[in-house]
VEXROFI-256419 format. One record per residue (C-alpha): residue number from 1; residue in three letters; x, y, z. Coordinates in steps of 0.2 Angstrom, whole numbers, always signed. Layout:
# VEXROFI-256419
NUM / ALA / X / Y / Z
...
# end
This chain:
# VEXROFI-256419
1 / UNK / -135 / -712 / -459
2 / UNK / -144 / -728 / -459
3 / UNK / -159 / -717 / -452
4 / UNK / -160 / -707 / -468
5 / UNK / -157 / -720 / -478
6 / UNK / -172 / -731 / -472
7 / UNK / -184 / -716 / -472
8 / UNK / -180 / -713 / -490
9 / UNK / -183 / -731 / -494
10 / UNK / -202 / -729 / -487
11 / UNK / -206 / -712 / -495
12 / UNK / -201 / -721 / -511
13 / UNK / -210 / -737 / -508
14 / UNK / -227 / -725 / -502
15 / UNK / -224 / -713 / -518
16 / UNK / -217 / -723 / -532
17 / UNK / -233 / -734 / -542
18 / UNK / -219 / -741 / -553
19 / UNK / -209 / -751 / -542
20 / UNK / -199 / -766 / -547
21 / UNK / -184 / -774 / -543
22 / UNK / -171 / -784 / -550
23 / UNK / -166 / -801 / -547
24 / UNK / -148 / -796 / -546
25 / UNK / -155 / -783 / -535
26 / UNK / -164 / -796 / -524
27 / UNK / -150 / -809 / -522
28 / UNK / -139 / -793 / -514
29 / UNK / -152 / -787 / -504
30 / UNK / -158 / -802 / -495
31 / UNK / -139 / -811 / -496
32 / UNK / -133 / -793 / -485
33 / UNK / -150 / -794 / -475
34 / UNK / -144 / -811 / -470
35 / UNK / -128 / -806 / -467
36 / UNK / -134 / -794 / -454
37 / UNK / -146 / -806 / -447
38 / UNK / -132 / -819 / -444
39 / UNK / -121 / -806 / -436
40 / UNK / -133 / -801 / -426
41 / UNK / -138 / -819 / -419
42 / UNK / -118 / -821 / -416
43 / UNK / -124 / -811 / -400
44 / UNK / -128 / -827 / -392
45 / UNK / -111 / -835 / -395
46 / UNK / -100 / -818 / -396
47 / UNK / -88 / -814 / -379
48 / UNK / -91 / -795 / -385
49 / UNK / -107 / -790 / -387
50 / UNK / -104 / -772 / -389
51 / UNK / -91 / -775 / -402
52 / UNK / -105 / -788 / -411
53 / UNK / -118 / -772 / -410
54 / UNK / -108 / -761 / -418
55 / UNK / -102 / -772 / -432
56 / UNK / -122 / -776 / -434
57 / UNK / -125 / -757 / -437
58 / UNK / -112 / -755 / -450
59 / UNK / -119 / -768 / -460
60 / UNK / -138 / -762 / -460
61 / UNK / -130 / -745 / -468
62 / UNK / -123 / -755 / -482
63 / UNK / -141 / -763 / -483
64 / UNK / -151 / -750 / -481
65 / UNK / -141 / -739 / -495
66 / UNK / -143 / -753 / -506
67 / UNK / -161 / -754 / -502
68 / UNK / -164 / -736 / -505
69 / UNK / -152 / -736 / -519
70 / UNK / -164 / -750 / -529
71 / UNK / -179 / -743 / -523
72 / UNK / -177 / -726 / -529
73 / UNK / -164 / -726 / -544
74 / UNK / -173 / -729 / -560
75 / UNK / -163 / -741 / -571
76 / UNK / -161 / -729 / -586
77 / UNK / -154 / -714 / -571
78 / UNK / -139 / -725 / -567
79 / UNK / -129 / -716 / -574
80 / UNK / -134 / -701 / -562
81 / UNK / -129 / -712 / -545
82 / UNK / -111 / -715 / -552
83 / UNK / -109 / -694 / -558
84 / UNK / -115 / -691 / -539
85 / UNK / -100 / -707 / -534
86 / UNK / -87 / -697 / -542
87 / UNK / -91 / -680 / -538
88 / UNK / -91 / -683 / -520
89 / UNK / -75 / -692 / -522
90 / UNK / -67 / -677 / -531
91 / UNK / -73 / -666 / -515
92 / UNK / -67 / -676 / -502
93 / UNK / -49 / -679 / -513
94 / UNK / -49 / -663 / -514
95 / UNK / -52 / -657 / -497
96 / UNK / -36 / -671 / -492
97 / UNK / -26 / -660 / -505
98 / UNK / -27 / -645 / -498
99 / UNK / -24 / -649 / -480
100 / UNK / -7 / -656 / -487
101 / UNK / -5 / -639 / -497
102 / UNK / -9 / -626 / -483
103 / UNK / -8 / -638 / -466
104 / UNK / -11 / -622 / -455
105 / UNK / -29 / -618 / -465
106 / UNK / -36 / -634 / -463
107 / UNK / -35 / -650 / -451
108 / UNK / -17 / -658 / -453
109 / UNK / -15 / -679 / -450
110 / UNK / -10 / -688 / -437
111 / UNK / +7 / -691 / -432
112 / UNK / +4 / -711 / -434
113 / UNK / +0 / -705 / -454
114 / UNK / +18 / -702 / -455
115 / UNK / +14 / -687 / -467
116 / UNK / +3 / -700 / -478
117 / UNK / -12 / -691 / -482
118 / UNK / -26 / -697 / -474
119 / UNK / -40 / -683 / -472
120 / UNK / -53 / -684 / -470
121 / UNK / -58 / -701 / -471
122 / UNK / -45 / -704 / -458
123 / UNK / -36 / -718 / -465
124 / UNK / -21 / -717 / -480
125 / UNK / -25 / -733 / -490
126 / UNK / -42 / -729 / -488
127 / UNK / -40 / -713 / -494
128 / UNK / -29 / -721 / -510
129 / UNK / -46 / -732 / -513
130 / UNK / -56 / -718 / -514
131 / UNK / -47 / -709 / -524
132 / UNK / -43 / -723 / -536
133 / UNK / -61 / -726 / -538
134 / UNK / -66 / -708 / -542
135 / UNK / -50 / -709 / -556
136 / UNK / -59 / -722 / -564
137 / UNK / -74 / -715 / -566
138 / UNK / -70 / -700 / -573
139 / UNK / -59 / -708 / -586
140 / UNK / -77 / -716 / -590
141 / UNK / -87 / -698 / -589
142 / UNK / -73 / -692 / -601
143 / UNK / -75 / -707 / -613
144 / UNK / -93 / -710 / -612
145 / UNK / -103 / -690 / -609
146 / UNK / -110 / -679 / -623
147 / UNK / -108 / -667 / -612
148 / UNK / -92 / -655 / -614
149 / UNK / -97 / -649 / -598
150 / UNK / -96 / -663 / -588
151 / UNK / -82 / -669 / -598
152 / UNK / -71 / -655 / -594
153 / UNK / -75 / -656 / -576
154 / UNK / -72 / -676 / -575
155 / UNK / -54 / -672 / -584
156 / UNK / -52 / -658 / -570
157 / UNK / -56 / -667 / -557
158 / UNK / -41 / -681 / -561
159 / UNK / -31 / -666 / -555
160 / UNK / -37 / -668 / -535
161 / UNK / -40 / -685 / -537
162 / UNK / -21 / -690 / -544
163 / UNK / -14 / -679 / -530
164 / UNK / -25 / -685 / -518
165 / UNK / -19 / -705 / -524
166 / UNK / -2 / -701 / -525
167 / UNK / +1 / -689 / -506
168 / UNK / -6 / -706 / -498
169 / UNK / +10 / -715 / -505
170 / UNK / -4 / -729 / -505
171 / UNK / +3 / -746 / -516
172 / UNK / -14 / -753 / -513
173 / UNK / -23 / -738 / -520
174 / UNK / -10 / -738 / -534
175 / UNK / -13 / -755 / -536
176 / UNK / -33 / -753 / -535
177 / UNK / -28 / -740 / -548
178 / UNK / -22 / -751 / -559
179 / UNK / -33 / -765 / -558
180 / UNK / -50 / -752 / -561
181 / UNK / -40 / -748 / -577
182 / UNK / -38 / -766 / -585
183 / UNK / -57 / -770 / -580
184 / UNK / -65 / -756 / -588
185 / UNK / -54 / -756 / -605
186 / UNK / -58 / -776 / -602
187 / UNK / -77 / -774 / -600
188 / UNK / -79 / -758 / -612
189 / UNK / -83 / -762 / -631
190 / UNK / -75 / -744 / -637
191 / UNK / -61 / -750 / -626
192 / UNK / -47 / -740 / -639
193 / UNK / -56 / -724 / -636
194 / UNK / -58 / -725 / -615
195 / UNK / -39 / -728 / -617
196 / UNK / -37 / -713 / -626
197 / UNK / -47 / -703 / -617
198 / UNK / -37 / -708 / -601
199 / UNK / -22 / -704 / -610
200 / UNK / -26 / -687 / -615
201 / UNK / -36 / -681 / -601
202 / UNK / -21 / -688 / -589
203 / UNK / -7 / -679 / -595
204 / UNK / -9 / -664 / -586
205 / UNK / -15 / -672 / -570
206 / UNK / +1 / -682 / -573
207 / UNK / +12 / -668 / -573
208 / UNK / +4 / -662 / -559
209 / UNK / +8 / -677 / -549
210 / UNK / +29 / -676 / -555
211 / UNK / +27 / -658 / -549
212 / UNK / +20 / -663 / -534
213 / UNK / +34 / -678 / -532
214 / UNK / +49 / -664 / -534
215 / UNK / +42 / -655 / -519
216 / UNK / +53 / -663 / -503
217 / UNK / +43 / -651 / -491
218 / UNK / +25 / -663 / -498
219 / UNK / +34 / -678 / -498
220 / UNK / +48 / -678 / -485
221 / UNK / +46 / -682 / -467
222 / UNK / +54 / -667 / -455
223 / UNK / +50 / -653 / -467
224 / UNK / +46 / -635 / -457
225 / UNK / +29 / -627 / -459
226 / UNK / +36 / -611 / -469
227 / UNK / +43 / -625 / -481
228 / UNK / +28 / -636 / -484
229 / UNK / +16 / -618 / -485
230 / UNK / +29 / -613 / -496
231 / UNK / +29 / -629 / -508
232 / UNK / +11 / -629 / -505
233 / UNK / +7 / -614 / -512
234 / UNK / +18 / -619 / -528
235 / UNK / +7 / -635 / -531
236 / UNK / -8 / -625 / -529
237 / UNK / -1 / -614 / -545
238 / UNK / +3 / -629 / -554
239 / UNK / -13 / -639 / -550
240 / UNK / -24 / -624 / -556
241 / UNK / -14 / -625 / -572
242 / UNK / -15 / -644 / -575
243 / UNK / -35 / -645 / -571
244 / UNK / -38 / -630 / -584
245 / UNK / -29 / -640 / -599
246 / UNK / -38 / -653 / -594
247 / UNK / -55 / -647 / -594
248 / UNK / -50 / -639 / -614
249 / UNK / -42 / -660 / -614
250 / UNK / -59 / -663 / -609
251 / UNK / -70 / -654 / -617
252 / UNK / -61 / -658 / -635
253 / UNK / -60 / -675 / -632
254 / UNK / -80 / -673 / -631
255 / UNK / -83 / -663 / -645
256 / UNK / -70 / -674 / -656
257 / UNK / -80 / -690 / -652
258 / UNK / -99 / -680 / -656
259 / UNK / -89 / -675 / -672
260 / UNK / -77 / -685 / -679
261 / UNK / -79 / -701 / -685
262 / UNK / -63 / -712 / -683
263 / UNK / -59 / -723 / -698
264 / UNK / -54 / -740 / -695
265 / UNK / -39 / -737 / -702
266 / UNK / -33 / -726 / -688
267 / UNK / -41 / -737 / -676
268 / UNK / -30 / -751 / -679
269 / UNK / -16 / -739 / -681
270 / UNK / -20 / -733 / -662
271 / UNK / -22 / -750 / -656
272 / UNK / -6 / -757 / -664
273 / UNK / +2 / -743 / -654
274 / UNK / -6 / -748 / -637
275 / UNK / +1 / -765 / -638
276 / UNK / +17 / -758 / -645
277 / UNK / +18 / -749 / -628
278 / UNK / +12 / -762 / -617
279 / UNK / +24 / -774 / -626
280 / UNK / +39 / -762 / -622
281 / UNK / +35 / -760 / -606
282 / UNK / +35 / -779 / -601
283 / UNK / +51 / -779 / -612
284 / UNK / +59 / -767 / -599
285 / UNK / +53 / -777 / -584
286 / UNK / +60 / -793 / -591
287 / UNK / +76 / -785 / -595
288 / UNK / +78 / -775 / -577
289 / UNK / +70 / -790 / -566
290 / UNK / +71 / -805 / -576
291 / UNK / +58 / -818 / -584
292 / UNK / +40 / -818 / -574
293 / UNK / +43 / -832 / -563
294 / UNK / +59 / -823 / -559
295 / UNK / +48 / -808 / -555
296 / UNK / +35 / -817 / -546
297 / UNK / +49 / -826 / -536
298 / UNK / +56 / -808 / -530
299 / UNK / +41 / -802 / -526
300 / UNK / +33 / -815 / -515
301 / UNK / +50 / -813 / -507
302 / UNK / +48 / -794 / -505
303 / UNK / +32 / -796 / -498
304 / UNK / +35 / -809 / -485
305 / UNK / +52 / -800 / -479
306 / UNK / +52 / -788 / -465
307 / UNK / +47 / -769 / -470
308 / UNK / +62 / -759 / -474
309 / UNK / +66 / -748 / -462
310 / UNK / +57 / -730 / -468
311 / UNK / +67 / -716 / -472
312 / UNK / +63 / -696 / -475
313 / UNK / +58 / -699 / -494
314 / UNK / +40 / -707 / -493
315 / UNK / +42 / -709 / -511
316 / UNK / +52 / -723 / -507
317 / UNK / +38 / -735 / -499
318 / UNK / +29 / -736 / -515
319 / UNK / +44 / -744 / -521
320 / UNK / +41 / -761 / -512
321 / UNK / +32 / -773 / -510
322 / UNK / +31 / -776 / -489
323 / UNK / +17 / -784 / -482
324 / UNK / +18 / -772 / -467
325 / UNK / +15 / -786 / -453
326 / UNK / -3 / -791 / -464
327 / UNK / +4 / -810 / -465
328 / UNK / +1 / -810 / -446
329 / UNK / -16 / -801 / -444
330 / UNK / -20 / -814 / -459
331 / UNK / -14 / -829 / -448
332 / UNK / -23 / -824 / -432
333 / UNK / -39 / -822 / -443
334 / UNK / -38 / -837 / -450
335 / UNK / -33 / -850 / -437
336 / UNK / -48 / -840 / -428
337 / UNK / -58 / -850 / -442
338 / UNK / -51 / -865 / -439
339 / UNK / -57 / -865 / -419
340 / UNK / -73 / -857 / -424
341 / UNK / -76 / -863 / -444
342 / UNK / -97 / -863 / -444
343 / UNK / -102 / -850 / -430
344 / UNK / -85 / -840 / -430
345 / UNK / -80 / -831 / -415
346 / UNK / -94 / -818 / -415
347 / UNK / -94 / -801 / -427
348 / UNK / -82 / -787 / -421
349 / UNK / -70 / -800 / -411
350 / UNK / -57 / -800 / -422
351 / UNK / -48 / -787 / -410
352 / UNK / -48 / -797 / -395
353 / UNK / -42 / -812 / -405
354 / UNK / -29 / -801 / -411
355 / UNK / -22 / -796 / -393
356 / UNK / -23 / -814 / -384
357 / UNK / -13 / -823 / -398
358 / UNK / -3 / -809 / -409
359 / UNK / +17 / -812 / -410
360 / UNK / +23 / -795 / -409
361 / UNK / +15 / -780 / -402
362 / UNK / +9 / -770 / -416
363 / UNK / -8 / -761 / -412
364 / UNK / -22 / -764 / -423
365 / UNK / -40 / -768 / -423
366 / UNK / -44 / -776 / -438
367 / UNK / -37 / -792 / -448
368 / UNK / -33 / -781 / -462
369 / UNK / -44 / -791 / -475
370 / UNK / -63 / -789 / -475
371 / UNK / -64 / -809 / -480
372 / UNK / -52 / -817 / -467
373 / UNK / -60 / -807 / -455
374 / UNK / -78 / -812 / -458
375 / UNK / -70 / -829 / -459
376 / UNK / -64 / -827 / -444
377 / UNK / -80 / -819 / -435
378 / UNK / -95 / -828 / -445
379 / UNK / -88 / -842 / -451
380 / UNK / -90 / -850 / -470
381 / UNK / -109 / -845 / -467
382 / UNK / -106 / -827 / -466
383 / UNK / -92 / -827 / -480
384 / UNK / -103 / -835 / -492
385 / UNK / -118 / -823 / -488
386 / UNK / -107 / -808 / -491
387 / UNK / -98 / -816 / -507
388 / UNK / -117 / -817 / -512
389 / UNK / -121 / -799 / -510
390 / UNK / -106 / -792 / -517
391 / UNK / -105 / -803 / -532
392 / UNK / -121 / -799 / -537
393 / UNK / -117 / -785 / -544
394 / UNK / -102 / -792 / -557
395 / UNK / -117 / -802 / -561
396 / UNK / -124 / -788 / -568
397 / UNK / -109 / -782 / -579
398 / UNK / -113 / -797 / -589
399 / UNK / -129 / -791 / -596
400 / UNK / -126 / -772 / -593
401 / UNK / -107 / -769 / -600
402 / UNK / -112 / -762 / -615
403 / UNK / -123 / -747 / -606
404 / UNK / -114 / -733 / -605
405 / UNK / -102 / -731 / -589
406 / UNK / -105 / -748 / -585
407 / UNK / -87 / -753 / -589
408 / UNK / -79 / -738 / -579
409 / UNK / -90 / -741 / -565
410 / UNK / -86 / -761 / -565
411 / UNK / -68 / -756 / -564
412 / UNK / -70 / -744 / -549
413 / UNK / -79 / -757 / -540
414 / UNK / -67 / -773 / -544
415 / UNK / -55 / -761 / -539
416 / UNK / -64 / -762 / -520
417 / UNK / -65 / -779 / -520
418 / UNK / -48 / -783 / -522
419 / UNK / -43 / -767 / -511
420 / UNK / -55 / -776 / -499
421 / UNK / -45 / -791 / -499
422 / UNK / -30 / -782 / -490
423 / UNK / -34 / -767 / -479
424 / UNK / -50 / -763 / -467
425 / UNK / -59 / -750 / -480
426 / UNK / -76 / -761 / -475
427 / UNK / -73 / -753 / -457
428 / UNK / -75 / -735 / -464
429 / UNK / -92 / -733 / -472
430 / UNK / -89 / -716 / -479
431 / UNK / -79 / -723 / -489
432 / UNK / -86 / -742 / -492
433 / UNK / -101 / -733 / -497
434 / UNK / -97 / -726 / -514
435 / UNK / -89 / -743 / -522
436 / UNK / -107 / -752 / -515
437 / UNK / -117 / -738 / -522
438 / UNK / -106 / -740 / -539
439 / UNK / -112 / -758 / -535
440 / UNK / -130 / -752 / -535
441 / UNK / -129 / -743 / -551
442 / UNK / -123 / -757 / -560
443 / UNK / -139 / -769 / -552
444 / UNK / -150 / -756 / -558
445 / UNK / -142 / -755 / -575
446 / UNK / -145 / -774 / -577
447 / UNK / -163 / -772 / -572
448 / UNK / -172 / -772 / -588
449 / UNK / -161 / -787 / -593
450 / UNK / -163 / -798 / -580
451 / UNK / -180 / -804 / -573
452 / UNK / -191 / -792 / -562
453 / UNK / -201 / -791 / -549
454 / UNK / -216 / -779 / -547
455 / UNK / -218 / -773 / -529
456 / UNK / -237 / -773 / -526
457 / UNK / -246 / -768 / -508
458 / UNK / -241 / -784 / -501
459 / UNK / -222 / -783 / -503
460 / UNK / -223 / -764 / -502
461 / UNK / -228 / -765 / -484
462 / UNK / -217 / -781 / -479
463 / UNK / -202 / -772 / -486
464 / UNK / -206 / -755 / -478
465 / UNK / -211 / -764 / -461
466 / UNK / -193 / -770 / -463
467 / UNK / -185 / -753 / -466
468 / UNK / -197 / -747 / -451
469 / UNK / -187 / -759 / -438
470 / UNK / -170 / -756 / -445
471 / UNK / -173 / -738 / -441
472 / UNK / -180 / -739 / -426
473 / UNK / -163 / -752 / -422
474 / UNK / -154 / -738 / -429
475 / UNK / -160 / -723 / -418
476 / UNK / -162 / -734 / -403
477 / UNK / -142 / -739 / -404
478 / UNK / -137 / -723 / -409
479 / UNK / -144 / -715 / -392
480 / UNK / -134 / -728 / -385
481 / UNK / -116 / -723 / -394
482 / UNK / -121 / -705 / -392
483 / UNK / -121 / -708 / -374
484 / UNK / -108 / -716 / -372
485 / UNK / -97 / -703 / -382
486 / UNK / -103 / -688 / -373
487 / UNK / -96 / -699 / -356
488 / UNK / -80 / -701 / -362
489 / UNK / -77 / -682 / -368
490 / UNK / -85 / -679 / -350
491 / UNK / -71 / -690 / -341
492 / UNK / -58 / -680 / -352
493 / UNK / -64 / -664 / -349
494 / UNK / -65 / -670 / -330
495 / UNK / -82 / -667 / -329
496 / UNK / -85 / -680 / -315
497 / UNK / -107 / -677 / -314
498 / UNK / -111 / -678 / -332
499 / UNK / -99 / -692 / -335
500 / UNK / -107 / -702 / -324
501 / UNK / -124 / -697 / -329
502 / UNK / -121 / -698 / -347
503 / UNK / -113 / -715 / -343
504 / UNK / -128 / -726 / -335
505 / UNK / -139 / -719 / -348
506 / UNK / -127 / -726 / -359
507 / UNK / -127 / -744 / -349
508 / UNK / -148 / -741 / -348
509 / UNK / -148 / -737 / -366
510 / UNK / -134 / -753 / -373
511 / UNK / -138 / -765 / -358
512 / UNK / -129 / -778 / -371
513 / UNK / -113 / -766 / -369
514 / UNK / -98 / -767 / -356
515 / UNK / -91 / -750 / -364
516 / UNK / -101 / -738 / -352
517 / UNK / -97 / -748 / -337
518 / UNK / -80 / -746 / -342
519 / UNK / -83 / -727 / -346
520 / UNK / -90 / -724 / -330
521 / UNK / -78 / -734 / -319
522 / UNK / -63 / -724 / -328
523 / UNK / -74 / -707 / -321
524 / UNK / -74 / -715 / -306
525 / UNK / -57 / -722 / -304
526 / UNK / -51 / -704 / -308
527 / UNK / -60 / -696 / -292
528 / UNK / -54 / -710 / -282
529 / UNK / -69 / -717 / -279
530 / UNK / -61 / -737 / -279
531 / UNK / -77 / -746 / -271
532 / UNK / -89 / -738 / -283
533 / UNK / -75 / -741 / -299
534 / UNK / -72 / -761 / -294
535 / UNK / -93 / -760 / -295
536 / UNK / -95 / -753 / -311
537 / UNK / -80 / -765 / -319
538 / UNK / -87 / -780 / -310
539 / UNK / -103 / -775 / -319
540 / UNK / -94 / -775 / -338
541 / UNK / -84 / -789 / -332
542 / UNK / -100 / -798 / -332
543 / UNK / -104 / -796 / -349
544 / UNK / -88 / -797 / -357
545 / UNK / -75 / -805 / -349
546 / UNK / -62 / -806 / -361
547 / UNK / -59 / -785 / -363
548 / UNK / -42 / -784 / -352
549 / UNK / -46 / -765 / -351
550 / UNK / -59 / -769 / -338
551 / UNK / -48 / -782 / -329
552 / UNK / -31 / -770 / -329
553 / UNK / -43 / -756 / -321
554 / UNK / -50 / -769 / -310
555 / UNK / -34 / -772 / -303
556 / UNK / -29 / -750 / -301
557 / UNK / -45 / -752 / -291
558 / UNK / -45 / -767 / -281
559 / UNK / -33 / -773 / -263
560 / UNK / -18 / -781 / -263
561 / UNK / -27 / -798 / -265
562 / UNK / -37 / -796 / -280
563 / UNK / -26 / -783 / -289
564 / UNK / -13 / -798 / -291
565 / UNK / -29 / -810 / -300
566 / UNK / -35 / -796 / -309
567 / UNK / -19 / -792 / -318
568 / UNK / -15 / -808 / -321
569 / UNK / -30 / -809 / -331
570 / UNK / -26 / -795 / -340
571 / UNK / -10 / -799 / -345
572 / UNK / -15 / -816 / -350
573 / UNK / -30 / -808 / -362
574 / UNK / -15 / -796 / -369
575 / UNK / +2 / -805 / -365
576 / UNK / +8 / -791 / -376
577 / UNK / +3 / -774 / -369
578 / UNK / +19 / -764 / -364
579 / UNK / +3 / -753 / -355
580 / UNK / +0 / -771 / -346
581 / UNK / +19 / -771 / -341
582 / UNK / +20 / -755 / -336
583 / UNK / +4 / -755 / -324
584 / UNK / +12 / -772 / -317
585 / UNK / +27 / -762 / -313
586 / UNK / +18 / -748 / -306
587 / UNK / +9 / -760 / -294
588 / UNK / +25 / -769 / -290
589 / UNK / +18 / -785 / -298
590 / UNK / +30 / -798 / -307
591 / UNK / +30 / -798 / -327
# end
């Protein structure tokens, strides 16, 4: 991706004569070009160099898509980049929508999704987010177009996105849901008629989702495959229904604003009405959960409490409040910091951190909050370089709001900040991507009110020099983790030859890395070949000697003597594991 991405930068910087950039734009491009820079000196200090490379590649995509993004978006086709933001979230919503529908036609979730949906980003909450953020924005395409075509499909599309949302059972995508809303009517001058918009294009998506809740077979753990088919095809009959009186919702609420001129009279009559129900609906949580603090008090005490224990109706989960374990991630991340406040420990270490000093055994690889978790890995240094590039564009808002979309697209991207704040969506660049590039939109939306810079030969060819060693860094590395991939399909598939082979390119390829020698002394472990296995692990062992993979293989591989060392270091980097414990009892060591 970040291949593409770079390339299209250049033919924009060797094709475009009218290039200029933003300030806004610049302050986010050099604060995440920094930001990549600084993860990828914490090399020197990191214990996981392959772990620090791969976090380092993540981040040049977000920079080069907002490098490509302000390079070739013009500021008055904005709106184009946030129509292309919400239509590719309607078709990956509605892919995860039908394989919960008809699970024997497409690809079904994992058992750890518990029946959440999650493809095929691969991740529930994530999924949420997504589809949270493509709500938003379609409430704005309904509320802001001209267009009755586009206006009806935006309405549609609240269908698959609204399903999409609510088959997650995501709270932080309900939340994120939420939030999107009071920023955009916050941010939107025409704020009465985005709120009307919403709530007449969301009817029938809304009665689309109770529909959807009434299913057991689509929302119920244990269900048969005939009896979520079954239920399946039922939604699909109701959805089709919904998204057409939607599109006509749509496509009238377009023609009605083109048309009709509201008097002020009605306006105010409308507004009274919002706040009537907004009023009434704080009235009925005062009176069901008490005063605020009272409610404040209950849920702090709901989310710091253990999670209830699940039962069949997944409904039920979006009825709390549980942290879900996130108070420990958060602690581990943060007294991280506190050993390693300037450097932090190194990018992509948060896992091992996780492992050595966790208090129950819960498996996870991240800290569960993209700014505790650079905290924890760059140190104040790297959180204030990426607070700089992802504020920049809220920056923006304040001289843009007005624009059309603007306020929709603040709210979708808000929405991913706080998201941000309390899952591992920074991890999943499919989806990461389309708040950033909603982030972009909004920096070129500012541009002609903000101070520009023309790009003339001089910067044209430092910038393009730049993108020519990003890519270069990107196809190098991605020989490297194409390698090492084909290796471990080879070991599964037990083909012993091309695992190994595939394997030392890999090492040859990433000499940074301790993954292939890993891969390649599993290969061998499998065929028996101990000598040659306790080789390759001594080799990864060299360049990261805190992965207690490569010590508990070390000591499968290893004599009497050394096995007991070996596993001792293992357990101690994962004290943990139940795999640890169970190897140790295997070998006949104590626990």
């Amino acid at each position: 991706m970040t291949l593409a991405l770079a390339w299209a930068a250049i033919v924009a910087l060797a094709l475009r004569a009218d290039l200029t950039v933003g300030v806004l734009e610049a302050v986010a491009l050099l604060a995440f070009l920094a930001l990549a820079l600084w993860s990828l000196l914490s090399l020197v200090w990191s214990d996981d160099a392959g772990a620090t490379m791969l976090s380092t590649e993540r981040l040049l995509v977000y920079l080069t898509a907002l490098a490509t993004a302000a390079l070739v978006l013009r500021a008055q086709r904005y709106g184009a980049l946030v129509a292309g933001v919400w239509a590719a979230a309607t078709l990956v919503c509605g892919y995860g929508v039908l394989t919960r529908m008809y699970p024997g036609r497409f690809a079904a979730d994992a058992e750890i999704a518990g029946r959440r949906l999650a493809q095929p980003v691969g991740y529930w909450n994530s999924l949420g987010l997504l589809a949270a953020v493509g709500a938003i924005v379609a409430v704005g395409l309904v509320a802001g177009t001209r267009s009755r075509t586009l206006g009806a499909a935006a309405a549609a599309s609240l269908v698959p996105l609204g399903l999409a949302l609510y088959f997650t059972f995501s709270r932080g995508g309900t939340v994120a849901l939420a939030v999107a809303a009071v920023v955009a009517l916050a941010l939107d001058p025409r704020r009465l008629h985005v709120a009307l918009a919403g709530a007449v294009a969301g009817a029938a998506p809304a009665a689309a989702v109770l529909k959807a809740s009434s299913l057991a077979a689509l929302t119920t753990n244990g269900a048969t495959f005939a009896q979520t088919t079954s239920a399946g095809s039922t939604l699909m009959k109701v959805a089709l229904l919904c998204a057409g009186v939607a599109a006509v919702a749509g496509a009238l609420l377009v023609e009605a604003d083109r048309r009709v001129d509201v008097p002020r009279a009605v306006q105010g009559a409308f507004a009274v009405l919002v706040v009537a129900v907004i009023l009434a609906g704080a009235a009925a949580v005062v009176a069901k959960y008490g005063s605020p603090v009272s409610v404040a008090r209950r849920g702090w005490h709901s989310f710091t409490a253990k999670p209830p224990t699940q039962t069949g109706d997944l409904n039920n989960r979006l009825l709390t409040f549980s942290n879900n374990g996130r108070l420990a991630l958060w602690r581990v991340a943060w007294d991280d910091f506190g050993a390693h406040p300037v450097a932090g420990s190194g990018a992509g270490t948060y896992y091992a951190e996780w492992v050595q000093n966790r208090s129950d055994a819960t498996q996870v690889r991240n800290a569960h909050s993209l700014y505790l978790e650079t905290l924890a890995e760059l140190g104040l240094p790297g959180l204030l370089l990426l607070a700089a590039g992802l504020l920049a564009p809220l920056a923006a808002v304040a001289r843009a709001r007005r624009l059309p979309l603007v306020a929709a697209t603040a709210g979708g991207y808000v929405a991913f900040l706080v998201h941000a704040a309390f899952d591992w969506d920074w991890q999943l660049t499919g989806v990461t991507l389309a708040p950033l590039l909603l982030g972009a939109a909004l920096l070129a939306a500012s541009r002609p009110q903000t101070r520009r810079f023309a790009l003339a030969t001089t910067p044209r060819i430092a910038v393009a020099a730049a993108l020519v060693v990003i890519a270069l860094l990107a196809g190098y590395t991605l020989l490297g983790n194409r390698a090492v991939a084909a290796a471990r399909d080879d070991t599964s598939a037990q083909r012993w030859d091309s695992a190994e082979s595939h394997a030392r390119r890999a090492a040859s390829l990433q000499p940074w890395s301790s993954e292939p020698w890993r891969v390649l002394a599993e290969a061998q472990l499998q065929q028996g070949r101990l000598a040659a296995a306790r080789r390759s692990l001594r080799e990864g062992l060299d360049k990261n000697p805190q992965d207690w993979r490569l010590w508990l293989d070390l000591a499968l591989a290893s004599g009497p003597r050394e096995r007991r060392a070996a596993a001792r270091r293992a357990r101690a980097l994962n004290p943990l594991s139940t795999e640890i414990a169970r190897i140790h009892i295997f070998l006949g060591l104590p626990l």
